[in-house]
C-alpha beads as a LAMMPS data file, in Angstrom:
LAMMPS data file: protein, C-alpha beads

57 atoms
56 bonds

1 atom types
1 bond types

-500.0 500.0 xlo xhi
-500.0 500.0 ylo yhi
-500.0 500.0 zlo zhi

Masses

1 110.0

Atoms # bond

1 1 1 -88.917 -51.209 -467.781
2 1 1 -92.338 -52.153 -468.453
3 1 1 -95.155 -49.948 -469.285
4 1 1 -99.013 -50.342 -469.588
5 1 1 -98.410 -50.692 -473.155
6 1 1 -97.321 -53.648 -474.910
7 1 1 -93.304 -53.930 -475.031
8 1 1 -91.720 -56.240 -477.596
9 1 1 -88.748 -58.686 -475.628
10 1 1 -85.365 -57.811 -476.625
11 1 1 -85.266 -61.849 -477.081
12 1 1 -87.492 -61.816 -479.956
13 1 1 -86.168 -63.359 -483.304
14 1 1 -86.205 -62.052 -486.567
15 1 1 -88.326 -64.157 -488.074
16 1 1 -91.837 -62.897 -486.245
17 1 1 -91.330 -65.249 -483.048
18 1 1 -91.968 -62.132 -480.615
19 1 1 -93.532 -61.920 -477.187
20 1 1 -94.517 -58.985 -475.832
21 1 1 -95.446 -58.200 -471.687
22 1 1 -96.972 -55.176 -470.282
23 1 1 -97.883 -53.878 -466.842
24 1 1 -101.612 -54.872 -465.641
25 1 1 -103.356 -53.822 -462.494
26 1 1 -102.312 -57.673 -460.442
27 1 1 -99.120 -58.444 -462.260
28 1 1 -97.864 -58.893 -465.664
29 1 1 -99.482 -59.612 -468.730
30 1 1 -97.415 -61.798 -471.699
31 1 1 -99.087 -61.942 -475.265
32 1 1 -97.250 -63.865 -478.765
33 1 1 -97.098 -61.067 -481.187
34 1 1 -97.502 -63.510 -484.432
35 1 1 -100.701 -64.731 -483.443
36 1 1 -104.119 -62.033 -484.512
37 1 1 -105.901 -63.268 -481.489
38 1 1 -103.490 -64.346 -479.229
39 1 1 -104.255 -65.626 -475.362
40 1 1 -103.200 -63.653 -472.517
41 1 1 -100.931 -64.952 -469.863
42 1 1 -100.929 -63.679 -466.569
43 1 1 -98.237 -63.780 -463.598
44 1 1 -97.905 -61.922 -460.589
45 1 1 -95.110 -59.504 -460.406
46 1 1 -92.821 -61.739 -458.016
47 1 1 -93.795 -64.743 -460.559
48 1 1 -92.493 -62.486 -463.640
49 1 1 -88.932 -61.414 -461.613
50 1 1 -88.802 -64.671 -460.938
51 1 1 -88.946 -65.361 -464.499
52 1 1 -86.695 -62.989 -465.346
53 1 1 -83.862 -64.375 -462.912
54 1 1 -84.081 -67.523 -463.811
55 1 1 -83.497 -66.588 -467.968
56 1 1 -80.737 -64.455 -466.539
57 1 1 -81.680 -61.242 -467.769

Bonds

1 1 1 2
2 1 2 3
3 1 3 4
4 1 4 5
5 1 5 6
6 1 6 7
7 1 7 8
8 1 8 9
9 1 9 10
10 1 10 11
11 1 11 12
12 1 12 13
13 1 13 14
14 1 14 15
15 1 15 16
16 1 16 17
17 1 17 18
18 1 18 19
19 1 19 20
20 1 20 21
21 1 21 22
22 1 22 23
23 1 23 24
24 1 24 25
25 1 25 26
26 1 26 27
27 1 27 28
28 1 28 29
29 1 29 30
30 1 30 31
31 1 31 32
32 1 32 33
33 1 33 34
34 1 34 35
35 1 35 36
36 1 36 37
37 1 37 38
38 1 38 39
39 1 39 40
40 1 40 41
41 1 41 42
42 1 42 43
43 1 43 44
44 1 44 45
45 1 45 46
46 1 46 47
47 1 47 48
48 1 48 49
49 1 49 50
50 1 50 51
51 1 51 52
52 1 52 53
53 1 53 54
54 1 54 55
55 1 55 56
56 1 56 57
């Protein structure tokens, strides 16, 4: 379940190539962990379970 704070995928490998996705106020919010600015994407919620479907989790 996502939260308003940043939660780590369960996807993520061990060597630092993470992604993290939190609740915004319009959607969902997707960052890469391993960069120290990284850009924000932004989907809508039907976009993200879309997402999710399709990378069958």
């Amino acid at each position: 379940m996502l939260t308003h704070t940043w939660r780590k995928s369960s996807r993520s490998g061990p060597n630092g190539a993470c992604v993290e996705a939190r609740l915004a106020e319009t959607g969902v919010e997707i960052r890469d962990t391993k960069l120290t600015v990284s850009p924000i994407l932004r989907a809508s919620r039907a976009d993200w379970h879309s997402l999710l479907r399709t990378s069958g989790r």
